[in-house]
N, C-alpha and C positions, 0 to 999 in steps of 0.2 A: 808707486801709487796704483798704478794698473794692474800691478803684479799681487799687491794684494788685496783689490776688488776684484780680479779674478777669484782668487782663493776662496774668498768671502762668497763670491756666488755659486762656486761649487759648492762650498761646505752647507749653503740655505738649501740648493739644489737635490742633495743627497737627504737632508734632515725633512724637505717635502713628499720626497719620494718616499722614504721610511713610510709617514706620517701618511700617505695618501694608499700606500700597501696595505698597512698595519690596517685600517678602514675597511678595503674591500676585503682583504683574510678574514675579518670579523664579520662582514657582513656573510660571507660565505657557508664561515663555520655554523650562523647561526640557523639555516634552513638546510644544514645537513641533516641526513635522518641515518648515515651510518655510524659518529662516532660521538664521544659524551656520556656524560650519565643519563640513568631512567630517568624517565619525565612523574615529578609527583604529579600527586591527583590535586586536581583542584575542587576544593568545596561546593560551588555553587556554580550554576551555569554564566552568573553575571559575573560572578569573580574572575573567570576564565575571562571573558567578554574583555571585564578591564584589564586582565592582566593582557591581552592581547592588543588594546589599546595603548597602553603604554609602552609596548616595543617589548616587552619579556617574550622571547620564541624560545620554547622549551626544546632540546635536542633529543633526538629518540635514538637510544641503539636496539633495534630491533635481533640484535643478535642474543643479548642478555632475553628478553621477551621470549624467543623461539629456544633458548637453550631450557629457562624455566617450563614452559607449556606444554613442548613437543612429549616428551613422555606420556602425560595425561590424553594427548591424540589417539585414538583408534581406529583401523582399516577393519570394516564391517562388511560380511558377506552374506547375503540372504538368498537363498535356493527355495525354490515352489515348481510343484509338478505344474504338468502344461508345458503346451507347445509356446517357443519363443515366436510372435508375431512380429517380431521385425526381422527373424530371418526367413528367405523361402527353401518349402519344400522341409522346412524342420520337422524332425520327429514329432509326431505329438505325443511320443511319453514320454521323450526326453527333459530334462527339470528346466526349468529357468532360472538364470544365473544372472545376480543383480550385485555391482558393488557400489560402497559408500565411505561414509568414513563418520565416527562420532567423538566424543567426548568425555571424560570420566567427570561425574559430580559430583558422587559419594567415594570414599575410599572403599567403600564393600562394593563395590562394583555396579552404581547405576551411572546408566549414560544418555546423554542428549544426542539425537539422532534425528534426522525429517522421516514423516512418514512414509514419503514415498520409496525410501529405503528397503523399507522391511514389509510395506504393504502383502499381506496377506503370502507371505511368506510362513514356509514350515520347516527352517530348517536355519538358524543366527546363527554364523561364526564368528569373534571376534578376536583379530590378531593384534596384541599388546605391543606398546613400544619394544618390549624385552623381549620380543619373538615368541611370547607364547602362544597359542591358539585356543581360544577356550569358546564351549556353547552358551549362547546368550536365551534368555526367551522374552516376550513384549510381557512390558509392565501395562504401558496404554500408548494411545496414539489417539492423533486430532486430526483429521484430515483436511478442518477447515485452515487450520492455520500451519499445516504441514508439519509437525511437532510428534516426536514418537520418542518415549522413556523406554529403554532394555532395560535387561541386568543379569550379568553374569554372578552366579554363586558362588559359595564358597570362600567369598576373597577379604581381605583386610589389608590396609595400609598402604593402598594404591595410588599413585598420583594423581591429585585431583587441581582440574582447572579452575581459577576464581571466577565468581558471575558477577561484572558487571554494570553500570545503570546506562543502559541504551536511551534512557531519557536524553541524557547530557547534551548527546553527541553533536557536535554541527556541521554542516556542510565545510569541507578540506581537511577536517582531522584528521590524520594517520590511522591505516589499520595494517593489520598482517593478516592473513588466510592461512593457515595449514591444512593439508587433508592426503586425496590419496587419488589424484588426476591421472585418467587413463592408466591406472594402474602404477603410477609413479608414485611409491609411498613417502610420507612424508614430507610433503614440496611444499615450501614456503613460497608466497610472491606478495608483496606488498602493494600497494594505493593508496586511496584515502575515500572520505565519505564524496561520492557524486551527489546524490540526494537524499532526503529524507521521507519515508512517507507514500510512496511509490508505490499503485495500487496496479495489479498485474492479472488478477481472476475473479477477484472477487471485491468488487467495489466499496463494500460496505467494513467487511474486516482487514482487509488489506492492507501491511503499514511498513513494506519492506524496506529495510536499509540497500540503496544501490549505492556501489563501489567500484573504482578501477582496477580494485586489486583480482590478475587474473583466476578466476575460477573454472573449472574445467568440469566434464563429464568425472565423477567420482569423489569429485569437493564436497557432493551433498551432504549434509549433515555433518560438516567438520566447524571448526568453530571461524569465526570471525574476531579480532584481538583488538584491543585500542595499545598504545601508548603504556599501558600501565599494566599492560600483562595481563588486563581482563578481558572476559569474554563478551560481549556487546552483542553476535549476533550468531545464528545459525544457517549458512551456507545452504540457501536453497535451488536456486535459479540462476538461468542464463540466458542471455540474448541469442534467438537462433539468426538473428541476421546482419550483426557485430562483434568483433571481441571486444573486450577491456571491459563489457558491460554488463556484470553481477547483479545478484541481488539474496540479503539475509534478514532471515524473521528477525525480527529484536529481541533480544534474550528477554527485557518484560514480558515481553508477550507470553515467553515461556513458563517466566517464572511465577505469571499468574496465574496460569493453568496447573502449575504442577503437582499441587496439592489435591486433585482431583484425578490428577494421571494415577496420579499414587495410590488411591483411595479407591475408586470408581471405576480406571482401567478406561476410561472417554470422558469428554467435557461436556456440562450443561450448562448452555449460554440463555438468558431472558430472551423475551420477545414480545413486541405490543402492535405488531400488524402495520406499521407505513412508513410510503418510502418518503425520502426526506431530502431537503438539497440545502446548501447554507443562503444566507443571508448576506447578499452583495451590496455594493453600490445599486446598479443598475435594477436590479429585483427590490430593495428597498424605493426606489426612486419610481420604478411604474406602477406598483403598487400601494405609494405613499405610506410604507409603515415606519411604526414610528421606534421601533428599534433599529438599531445599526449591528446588531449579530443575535447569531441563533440559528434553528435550526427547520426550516418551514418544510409545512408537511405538504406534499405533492400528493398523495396516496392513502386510502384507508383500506386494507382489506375487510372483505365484509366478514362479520363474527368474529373477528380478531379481539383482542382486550382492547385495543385503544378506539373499534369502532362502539364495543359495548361499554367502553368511558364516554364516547361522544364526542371525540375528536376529530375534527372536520378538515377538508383540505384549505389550504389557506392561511390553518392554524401556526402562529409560530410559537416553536418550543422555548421557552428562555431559562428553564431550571429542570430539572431530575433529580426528586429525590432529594434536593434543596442545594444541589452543582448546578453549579454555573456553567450551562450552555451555550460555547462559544461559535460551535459550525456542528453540524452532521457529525462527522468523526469523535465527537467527542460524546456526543449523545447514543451511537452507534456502541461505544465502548462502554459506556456506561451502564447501558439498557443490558446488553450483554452478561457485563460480572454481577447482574445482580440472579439470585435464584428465582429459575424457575416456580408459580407459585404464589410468588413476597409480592407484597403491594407494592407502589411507589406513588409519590405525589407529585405530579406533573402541572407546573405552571406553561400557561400558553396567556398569549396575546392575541385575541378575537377581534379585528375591524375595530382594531384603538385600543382594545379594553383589556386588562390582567383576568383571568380568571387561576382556577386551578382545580385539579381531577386528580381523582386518585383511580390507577390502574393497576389491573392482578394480572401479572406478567404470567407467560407461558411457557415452554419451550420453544427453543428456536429451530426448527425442522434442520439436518443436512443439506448441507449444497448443493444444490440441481444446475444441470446443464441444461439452457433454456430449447426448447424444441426449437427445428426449423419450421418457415411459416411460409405460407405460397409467394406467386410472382404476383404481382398488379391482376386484377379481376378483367385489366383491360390491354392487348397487346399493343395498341397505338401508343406511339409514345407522347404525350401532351406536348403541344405546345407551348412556349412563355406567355405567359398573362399580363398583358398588361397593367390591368389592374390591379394584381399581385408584383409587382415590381419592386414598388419601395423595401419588399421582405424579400424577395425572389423566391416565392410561392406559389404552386398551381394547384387549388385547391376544387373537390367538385362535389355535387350532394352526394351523400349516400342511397344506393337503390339494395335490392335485397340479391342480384348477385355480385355484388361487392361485400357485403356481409359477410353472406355464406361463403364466398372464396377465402375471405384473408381470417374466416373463424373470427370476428369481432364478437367476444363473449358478450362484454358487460357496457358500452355502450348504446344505447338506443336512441342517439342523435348524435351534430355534429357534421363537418364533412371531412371528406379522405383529401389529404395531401397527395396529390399525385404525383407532382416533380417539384424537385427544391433545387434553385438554378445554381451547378458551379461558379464559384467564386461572388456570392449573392450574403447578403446578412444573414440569411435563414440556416445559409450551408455551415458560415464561423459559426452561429451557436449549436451545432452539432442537431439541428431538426432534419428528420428521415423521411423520406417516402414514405407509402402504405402506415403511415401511424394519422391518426383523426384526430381533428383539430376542434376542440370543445369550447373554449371562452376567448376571448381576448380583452385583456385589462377586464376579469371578472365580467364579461359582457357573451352572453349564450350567444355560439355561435351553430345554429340550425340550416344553415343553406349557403351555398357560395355566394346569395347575393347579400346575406348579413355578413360575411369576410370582407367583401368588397366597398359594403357602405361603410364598415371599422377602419376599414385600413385607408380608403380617401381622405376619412377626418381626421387622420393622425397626422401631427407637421414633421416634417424633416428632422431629425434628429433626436425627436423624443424616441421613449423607449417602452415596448409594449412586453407584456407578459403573454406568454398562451399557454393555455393549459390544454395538454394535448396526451393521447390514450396513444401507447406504443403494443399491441395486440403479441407483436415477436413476447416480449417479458410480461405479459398481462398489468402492465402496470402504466399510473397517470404520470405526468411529469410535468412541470412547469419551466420555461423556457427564455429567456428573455433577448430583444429584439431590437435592434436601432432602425429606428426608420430611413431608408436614406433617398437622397435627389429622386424626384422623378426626372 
């Protein structure tokens, strides 16, 4: 009897073991990403969503991916007279010597590349997976969005990479990078998506895919890969004070422009003159609007189309053009692709009420790097204000050499923020020194002792708006603010 309740309990012993392996091998297999079939595409972004709810982990072999792509890769070499300013004591007639890496999109030989590749460069070589070496010249380039179409002639039947929908993509998706890092051609390193949307220079256009997968000095302008062998993103940037932390344009982004690279050799983006910030909790709640998103205007430049529409600050955006205005970025993008020029009809929300204007868009000037702007008009450094507390705010009037120091164009009231206290409300919502402080909760503020009467009557944890002029960017901004303990 023993002898075969032993038995009996090895034989369940062995058949749970099985059964308890067989589970974690499965679990294993299915978050590998070296072995398996391709991953199909999924239709729709929700699809993916439930298929990833339901326990489906698609397995990637990124070796099939880099065997198909890698040929369509290119090491890209642009040479321009001038002295190299990062080396000293260089020649100054010596050339500058610049490498990157691009992409084939056409089989006659056009290719996706960053602009700052080939910036003002007089001299494109591009060496083909088959070792050949041929001269390239710029079709166009965009400097606002780092984007620059070659093309070598002459060619037919050349491996071409697929484009694509950088829409889809969600934070942890798998990518591959290929390029041409420190001169190491063709180096694969894989990741996945860090973030989406990741704005690095330029706050308004800026919508970079950040990634782990490593990218180096020379990746620029090599492709970005998902899962399916398409291309998602173009390798621009790099963290100068981490590794593992990338960042690529979204092939959309490219692939909207490119019709004009083609055509026109540059990109003409709309413009209607103001700056803009979205629609929160907190901004909807101190200034009781009665929409829950969109895109409120902080800014009008004057003469702009949207000051000669009549669009006020305050105003919030809630359609373009008959789109639905979710935040800034989307209205940013929209305003953009439309022609310089074209009209558009812009609905806003006035102090409660729908209206709608129709604006004739402009061009939207090149990217400026904003001047530097002086120190404090005053060397003493302020003390904490009391009264300024519940914000951690040190605010004082304006005299006229404070004006004339910090170059305050376009305000003519208001007082200067003098210190905004470490670790204070005022500091988390990103308010500056030397920027002037105009309304609070829509209430003119003319003298530090109208800050001081606003800010005692505000309770404890409400939340205040200030509309405040930053002179460094010539531009207004609105801010929002919790009050806290005195």
């Amino acid at each position: 009897m023993s002898r075969r309740f032993t038995l009996v309990s090895v034989a369940l012993t062995a058949v749970v073991s099985f059964l308890v392996g067989a589970i974690f091998a499965g679990g294993n297999s299915r978050s590998s990403i070296a072995v398996g079939a391709p991953q199909k595409p999924a239709p729709t972004r929700s699809a993916s969503r439930a298929a990833g709810a339901a326990g489906a982990v698609s397995i990637v072999n990124f070796a099939d991916v880099v065997e198909r792509l890698n040929p369509a890769v290119v090491n890209i070499e642009a040479t321009a007279r001038g002295r190299d300013t990062r080396r000293r004591n260089a020649d100054p007639d010596a050339p500058r010597r610049g490498a990157g890496t691009g992409f084939i999109i056409d089989a006659d030989g056009s290719i996706l590349t960053n602009h700052h590749v080939v910036d003002r460069a007089e001299r494109i070589t591009v060496k083909l997976s088959d070792g050949r070496t041929l001269l390239a010249h710029v079709v166009g380039t965009d400097a606002d969005t780092d984007i620059a179409l070659i093309k070598i002639d002459g060619q037919a039947g050349l491996p071409v990479a697929p484009l694509g929908d950088s829409t889809t993509l969600r934070m942890g998706e798998w990518l591959c990078a290929i390029g041409n890092p420190l001169g190491f051609e063709h180096t694969v390193t894989v990741g996945v998506v860090s973030f989406l949307g990741r704005k690095l220079f330029d706050q308004s256009l800026d919508n970079y895919i950040q990634t782990d997968a490593a990218i180096n000095f020379g990746n620029s302008g090599g492709p970005l890969i998902n899962a399916r062998g398409e291309v998602v993103g173009i390798n621009a940037a790099i963290s100068s004070r981490a590794s593992s932390i990338g960042f690529a344009v979204p092939i959309a982004t490219a692939s909207a422009i490119l019709p004009q690279l083609r055509a026109r050799g540059k990109v003409s983006r709309g413009y209607i003159g103001v700056g803009l910030r979205d629609v929160d909790p907190d901004l909807e709640r101190s200034l009781k609007l009665p929409v829950h998103q969109g895109a409120m205007v902080q800014d009008v430049i004057a003469g702009s189309p949207a000051d000669r529409a009549g669009v006020q600050p305050y105003d919030v955006i809630v359609s373009f053009d008959d789109q639905a205005i979710a935040n800034d970025d989307v209205l940013i993008r929209s305003i953009s692709s439309h022609a310089p020029g074209s009209a558009a009809r812009v609905q806003i929300v006035r102090d409660g009420r729908p209206q709608t204007v129709t604006v004739k868009l402009t061009e939207r000037a090149p990217r400026e790097k904003p001047d530097a702007r002086a120190e404090p008009a005053s060397g003493d450094r302020p003390r904490p204000d009391p009264d300024g507390f519940p914000l951690g705010l040190n605010v004082r009037d304006l005299d006229r050499q404070t004006i004339d120091k910090l170059e305050l164009r376009r305000p003519g009231r208001g007082v200067l923020i003098a210190r905004v206290e470490p670790a204070s409300a005022a500091y988390d919502s990103g308010i500056e020194r030397n920027t002037v402080l105009l309304e609070i909760n829509r209430q003119r503020v003319d003298s530090a002792s109208d800050f001081r009467r606003l800010v005692r009557a505000a309770r404890p944890g409400e939340i205040l708006a200030l509309y405040i002029y930053a002179p460094e960017v010539d531009q207004h901004q609105v801010k929002t603010v919790r009050v806290e303990n005195r």
